[in-house]
C-alpha positions in Angstrom: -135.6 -0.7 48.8 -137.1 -3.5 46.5 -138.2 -2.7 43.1 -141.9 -2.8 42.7 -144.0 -2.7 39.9 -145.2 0.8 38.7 -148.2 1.7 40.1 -150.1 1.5 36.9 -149.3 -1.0 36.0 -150.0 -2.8 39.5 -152.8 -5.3 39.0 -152.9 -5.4 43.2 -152.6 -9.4 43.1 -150.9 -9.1 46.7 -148.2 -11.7 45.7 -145.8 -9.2 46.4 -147.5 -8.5 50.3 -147.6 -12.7 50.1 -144.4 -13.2 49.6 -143.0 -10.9 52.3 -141.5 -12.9 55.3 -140.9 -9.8 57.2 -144.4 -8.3 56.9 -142.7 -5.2 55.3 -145.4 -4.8 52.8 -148.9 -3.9 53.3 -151.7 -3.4 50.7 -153.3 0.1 51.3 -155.9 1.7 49.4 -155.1 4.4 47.9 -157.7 7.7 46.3 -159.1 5.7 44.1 -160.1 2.5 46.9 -157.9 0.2 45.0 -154.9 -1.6 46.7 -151.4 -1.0 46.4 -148.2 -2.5 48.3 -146.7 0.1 51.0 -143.2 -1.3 51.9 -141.9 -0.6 55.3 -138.5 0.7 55.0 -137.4 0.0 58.7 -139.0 -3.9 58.1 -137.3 -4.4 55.0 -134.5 -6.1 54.6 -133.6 -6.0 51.1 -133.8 -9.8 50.1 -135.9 -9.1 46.9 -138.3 -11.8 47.3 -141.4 -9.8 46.6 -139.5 -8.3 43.0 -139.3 -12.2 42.2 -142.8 -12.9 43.0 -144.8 -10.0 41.1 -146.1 -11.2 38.0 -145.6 -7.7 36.3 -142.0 -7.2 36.7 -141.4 -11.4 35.7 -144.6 -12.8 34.3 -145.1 -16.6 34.4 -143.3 -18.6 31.8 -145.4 -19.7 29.1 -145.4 -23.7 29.2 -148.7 -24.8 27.2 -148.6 -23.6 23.0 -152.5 -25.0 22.7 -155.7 -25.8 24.7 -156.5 -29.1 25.6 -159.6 -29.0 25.0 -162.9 -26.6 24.5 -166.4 -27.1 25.9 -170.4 -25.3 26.2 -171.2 -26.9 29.4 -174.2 -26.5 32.0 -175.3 -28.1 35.4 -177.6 -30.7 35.5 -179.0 -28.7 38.7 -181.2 -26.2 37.9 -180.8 -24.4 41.2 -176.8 -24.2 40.9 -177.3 -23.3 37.3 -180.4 -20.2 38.8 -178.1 -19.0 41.5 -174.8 -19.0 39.1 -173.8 -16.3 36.7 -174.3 -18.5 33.4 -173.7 -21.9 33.3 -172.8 -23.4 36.4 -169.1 -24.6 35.7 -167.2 -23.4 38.6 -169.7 -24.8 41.3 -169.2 -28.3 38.7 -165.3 -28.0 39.3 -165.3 -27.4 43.0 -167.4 -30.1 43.7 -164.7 -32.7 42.2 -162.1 -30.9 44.0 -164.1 -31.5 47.4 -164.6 -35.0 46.7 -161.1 -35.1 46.4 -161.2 -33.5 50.3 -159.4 -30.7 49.0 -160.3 -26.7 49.7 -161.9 -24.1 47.2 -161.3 -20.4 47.0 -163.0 -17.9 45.2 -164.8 -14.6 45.6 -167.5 -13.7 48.4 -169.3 -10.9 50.1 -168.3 -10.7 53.5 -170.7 -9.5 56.2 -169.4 -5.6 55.0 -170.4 -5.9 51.9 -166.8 -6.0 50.8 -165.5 -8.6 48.0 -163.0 -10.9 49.5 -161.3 -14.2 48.7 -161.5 -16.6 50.7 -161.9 -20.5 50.8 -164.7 -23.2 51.8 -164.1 -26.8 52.2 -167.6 -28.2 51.9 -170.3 -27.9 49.1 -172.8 -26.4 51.0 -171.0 -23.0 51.2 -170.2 -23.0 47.5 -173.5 -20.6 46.8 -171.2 -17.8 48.5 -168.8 -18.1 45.3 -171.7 -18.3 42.6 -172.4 -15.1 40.7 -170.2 -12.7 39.5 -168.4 -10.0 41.4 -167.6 -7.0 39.3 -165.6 -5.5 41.7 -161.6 -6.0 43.2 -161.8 -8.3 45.4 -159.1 -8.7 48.4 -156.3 -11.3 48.0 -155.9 -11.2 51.9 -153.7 -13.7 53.0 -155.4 -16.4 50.5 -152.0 -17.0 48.5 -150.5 -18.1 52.0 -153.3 -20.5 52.9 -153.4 -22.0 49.7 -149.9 -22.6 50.2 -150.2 -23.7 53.4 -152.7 -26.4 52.4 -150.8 -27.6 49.6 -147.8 -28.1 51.6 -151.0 -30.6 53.6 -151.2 -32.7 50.4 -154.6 -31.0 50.1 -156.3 -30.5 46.4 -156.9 -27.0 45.9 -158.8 -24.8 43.7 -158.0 -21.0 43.1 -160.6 -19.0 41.1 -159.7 -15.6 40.2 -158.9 -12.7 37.3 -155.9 -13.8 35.0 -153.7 -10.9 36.9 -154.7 -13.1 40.5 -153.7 -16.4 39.4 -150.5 -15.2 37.4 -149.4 -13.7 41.2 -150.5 -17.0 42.6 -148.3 -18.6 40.0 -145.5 -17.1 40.8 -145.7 -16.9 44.5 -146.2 -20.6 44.8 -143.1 -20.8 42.4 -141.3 -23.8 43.6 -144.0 -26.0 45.6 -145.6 -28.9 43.9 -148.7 -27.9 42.3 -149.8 -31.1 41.1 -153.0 -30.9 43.5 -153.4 -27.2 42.1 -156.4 -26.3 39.9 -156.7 -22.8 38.7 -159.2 -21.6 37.0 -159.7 -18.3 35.5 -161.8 -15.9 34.0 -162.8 -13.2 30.7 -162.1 -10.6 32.5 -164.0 -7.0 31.5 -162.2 -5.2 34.0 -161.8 -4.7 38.1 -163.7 -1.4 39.1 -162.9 0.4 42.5 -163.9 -0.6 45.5 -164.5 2.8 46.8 -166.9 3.4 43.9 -168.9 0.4 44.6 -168.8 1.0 48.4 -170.8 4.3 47.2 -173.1 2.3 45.0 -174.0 0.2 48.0 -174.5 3.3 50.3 -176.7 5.1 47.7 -178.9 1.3 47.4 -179.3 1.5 51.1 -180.4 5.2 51.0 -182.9 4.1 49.0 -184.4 0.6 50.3 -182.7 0.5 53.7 -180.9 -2.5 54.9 -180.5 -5.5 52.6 -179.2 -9.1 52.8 -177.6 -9.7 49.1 -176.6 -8.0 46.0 -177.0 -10.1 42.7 -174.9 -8.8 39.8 -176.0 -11.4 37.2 -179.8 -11.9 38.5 -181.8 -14.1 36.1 -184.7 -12.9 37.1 -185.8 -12.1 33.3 -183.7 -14.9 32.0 -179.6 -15.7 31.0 -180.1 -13.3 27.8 -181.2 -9.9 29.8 -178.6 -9.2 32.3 -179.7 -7.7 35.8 -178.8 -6.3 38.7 -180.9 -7.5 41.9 -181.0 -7.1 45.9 -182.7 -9.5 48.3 -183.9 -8.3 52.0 -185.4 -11.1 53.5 -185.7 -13.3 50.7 -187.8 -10.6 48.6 -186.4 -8.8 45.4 -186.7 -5.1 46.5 -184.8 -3.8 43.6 -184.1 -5.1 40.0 -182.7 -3.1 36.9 -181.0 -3.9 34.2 -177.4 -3.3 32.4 -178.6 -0.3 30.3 -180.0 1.5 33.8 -178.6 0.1 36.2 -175.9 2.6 38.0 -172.9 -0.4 38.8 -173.6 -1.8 35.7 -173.3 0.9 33.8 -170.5 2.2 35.4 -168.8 -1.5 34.7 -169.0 -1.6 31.5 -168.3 1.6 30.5 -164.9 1.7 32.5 -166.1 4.4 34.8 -163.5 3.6 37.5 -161.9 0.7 36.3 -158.1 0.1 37.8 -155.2 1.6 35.8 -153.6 -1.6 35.1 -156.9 -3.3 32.9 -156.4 -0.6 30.0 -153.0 -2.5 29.3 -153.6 -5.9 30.5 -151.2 -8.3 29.8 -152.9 -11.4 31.2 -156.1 -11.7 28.9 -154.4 -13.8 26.4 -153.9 -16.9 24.6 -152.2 -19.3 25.5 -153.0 -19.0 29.3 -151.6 -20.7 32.3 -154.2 -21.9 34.0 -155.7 -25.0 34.0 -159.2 -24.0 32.9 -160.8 -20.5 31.7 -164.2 -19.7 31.9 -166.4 -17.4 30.3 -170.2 -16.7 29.4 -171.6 -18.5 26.1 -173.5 -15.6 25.0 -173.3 -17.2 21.7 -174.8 -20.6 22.6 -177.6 -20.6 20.0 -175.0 -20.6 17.7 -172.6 -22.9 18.5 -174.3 -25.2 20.8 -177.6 -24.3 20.1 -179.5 -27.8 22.3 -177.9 -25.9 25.4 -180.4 -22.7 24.5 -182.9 -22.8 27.1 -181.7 -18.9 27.9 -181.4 -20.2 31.7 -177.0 -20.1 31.0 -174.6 -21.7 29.7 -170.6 -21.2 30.1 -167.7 -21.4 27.7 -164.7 -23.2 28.9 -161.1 -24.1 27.6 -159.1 -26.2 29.7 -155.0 -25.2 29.0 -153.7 -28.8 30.7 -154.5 -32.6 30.7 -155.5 -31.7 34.1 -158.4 -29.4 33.8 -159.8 -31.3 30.7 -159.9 -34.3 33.5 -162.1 -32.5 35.7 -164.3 -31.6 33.1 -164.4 -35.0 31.0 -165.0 -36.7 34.1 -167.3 -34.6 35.9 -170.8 -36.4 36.0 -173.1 -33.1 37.7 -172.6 -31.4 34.2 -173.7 -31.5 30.4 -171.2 -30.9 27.7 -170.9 -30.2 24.2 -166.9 -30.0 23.1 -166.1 -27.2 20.3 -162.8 -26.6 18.2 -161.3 -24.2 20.5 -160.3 -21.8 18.1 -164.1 -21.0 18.0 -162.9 -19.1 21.1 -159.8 -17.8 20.3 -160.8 -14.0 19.6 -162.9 -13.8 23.1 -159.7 -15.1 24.7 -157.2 -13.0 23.6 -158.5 -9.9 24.8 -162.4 -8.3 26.3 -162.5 -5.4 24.8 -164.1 -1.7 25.9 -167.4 -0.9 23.6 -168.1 2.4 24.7 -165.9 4.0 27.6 -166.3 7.2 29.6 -164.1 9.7 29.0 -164.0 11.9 32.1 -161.9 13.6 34.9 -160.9 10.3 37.0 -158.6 12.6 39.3 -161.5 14.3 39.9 -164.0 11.9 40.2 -162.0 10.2 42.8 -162.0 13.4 44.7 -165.7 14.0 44.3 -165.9 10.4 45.7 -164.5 11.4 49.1 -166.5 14.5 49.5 -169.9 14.4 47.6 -172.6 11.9 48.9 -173.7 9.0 47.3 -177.0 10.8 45.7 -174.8 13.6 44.5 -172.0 11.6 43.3 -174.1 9.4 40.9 -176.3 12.5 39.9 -173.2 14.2 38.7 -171.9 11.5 37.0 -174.1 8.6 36.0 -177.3 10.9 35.9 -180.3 9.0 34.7 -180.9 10.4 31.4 -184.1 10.8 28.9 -182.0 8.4 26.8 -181.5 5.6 29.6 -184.9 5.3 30.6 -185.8 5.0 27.4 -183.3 2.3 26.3 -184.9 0.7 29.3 -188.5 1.1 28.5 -187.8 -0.5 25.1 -185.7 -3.8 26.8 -188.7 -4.0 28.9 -190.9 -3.8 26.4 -189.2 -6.3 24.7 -189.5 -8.4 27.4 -192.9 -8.3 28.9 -194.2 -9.4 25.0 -191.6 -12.1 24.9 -189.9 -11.1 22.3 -186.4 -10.1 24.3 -184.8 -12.5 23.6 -185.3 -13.4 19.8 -184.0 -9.5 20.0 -180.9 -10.5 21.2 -180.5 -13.5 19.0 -180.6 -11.2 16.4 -178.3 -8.7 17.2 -175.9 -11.4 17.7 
């Protein structure tokens, strides 16, 4: 049997499942609703290929010693910047790579409501990738397409968490990857995808069927956070990170994967081509780009991301000494987690409904609607976000 990483420390990149030319390995959700490679023993024949591609067990060799170069950047369109989690940037670097005819993949909803990557190869579906996803999403067979289309002489982009692109890395470990862009992320952590399917359930208990689900809504501006759903066009719901039942289980690492508390992949340098990250700190180092409507940080790692930024004519930049960034990079840390049975949570996820789940667990307490009376408070008299300058 090959040697896999230990479960957890599995980031579930799929490179492993990828790599497999026997289709001995399958990713299967476990208790927890997070993915895991299953090998097959009568399938498998021992060749080791999947040991060479996991990133855990052999992480990518470390080429780059410093960034290229570091940037505060925004889109000159105001509805890619409105629909985007802060700035705009990875809508800005796909559109070069689809002038370029080449393919982009990134995150999306798929008609389930399930996170998934997958790829587009014209700019009218890039709204599907805008907007954070704080949830795993599935790898699917993604690695092999891009692959595939590389192979083509196609340009491609690959958005993902570090732990994604590292098993991209080393899965496409040997092909030319001069048409390659990867771009990464700040990750917080990947929560499960058996919590969030009971998020959603408990959202449609509530309001009934609804078309979208808006992590990073700026319905009250870049500088307070929100969580939004759409049916039929129409905001039926809207709460923020202090109340809000995903976002508070985000970031407070209610069901975050094993793997994040020991993650070996937020660092610096990186091997990617570009990282990306919200500027929550615009106003002080680029404070022109302040118009609390978002604004991303960026460091590209290689000549060939700073390209696609230096020469990308849909955006605004300001460049910055990159060691402005360097803490932020080398690790997001946890403020304030939840200490709490996980075993048993997981349990009480499979048996206790949605209502009953989140009453036991993330009950809406005298303290929480207070925190959000004061934030909204803040904001209906306009003074939110001085607030947050402040605390800052």
């Amino acid at each position: 049997m090959p040697t896999l990483a230990e479960k957890k420390q599995c980031t579930g990149c799929a490179a492993c499942y990828s790599k497999c030319a026997k289709s001995a390995i399958t990713m299967t959700a476990d208790q927890t609703g997070f993915l895991y490679p299953v090998v097959n023993a009568e399938k498998c024949v021992e060749c080791g290929a999947c040991t060479k591609a996991c990133p855990v067990i052999e992480d990518v060799d470390i080429s780059i010693n410093e960034p290229q170069a570091a940037y505060v950047l925004r889109h000159k369109n105001d509805k890619v910047r409105g629909e985007s989690t802060s700035g705009g940037a990875f809508t800005a670097i796909a559109q070069t790579v689809l002038s370029r005819g080449g393919v982009v993949f990134g995150a999306a909803f798929n008609d389930e409501m399930k996170v998934i990557h997958c790829y587009v190869d014209n700019e009218g579906e890039l709204y599907r990738f805008r907007n954070s996803k704080y949830v795993q999403s599935e790898i699917g067979d993604s690695f092999r397409e891009a692959r595939a289309l590389l192979k083509e002489g196609r340009w491609v982009c690959y958005s993902g968490t570090p732990c994604q692109i590292h098993g991209l890395l080393k899965y496409l470990a040997g092909i030319d990857q001069s048409k390659l862009i990867t771009v990464d992320l700040v990750c917080h952590c990947v929560p499960s995808p058996l919590i969030f399917e009971k998020y959603v359930d408990y959202q449609k208990k509530k309001l009934g069927n609804f078309n979208s689900l808006v992590f990073r809504d700026k319905g009250r501006g870049y500088s307070y956070s929100t969580m939004a759903i759409y049916k039929d066009g129409a905001c039926a719901y809207r709460n923020g990170s202090e109340s809000d039942l995903w976002f508070r289980a985000f970031l407070h690492g209610f069901c975050d994967r094993d793997s994040c508390s020991e993650c070996r992949f937020q660092k610096w340098p990186r091997q990617t081509d570009l990282t990306i990250w919200d500027c929550f700190t615009v106003s002080k180092i680029a404070p022109e780009m302040d118009d609390n409507k978002g604004a991303t940080s960026v460091i590209a790692w290689t000549n060939k991301g700073a390209d696609i930024i230096d020469n990308n004519t849909s955006i605004e930049i300001i460049k910055v000494e990159p060691s402005v960034f360097r803490k932020k990079i080398d690790r997001e840390h946890f403020d304030d987690l939840m200490v709490i049975d996980k075993q048993q949570m997981y349990q009480d996820a499979h048996t206790l409904d949605c209502e009953a789940f989140f009453n036991k667990y993330l009950p809406n307490t005298t303290k929480i609607k207070v925190k959000r009376l004061l934030r909204l408070s803040l904001y209906y008299t306009g003074l939110y976000a001085i607030a947050k300058r402040l605390l800052r």
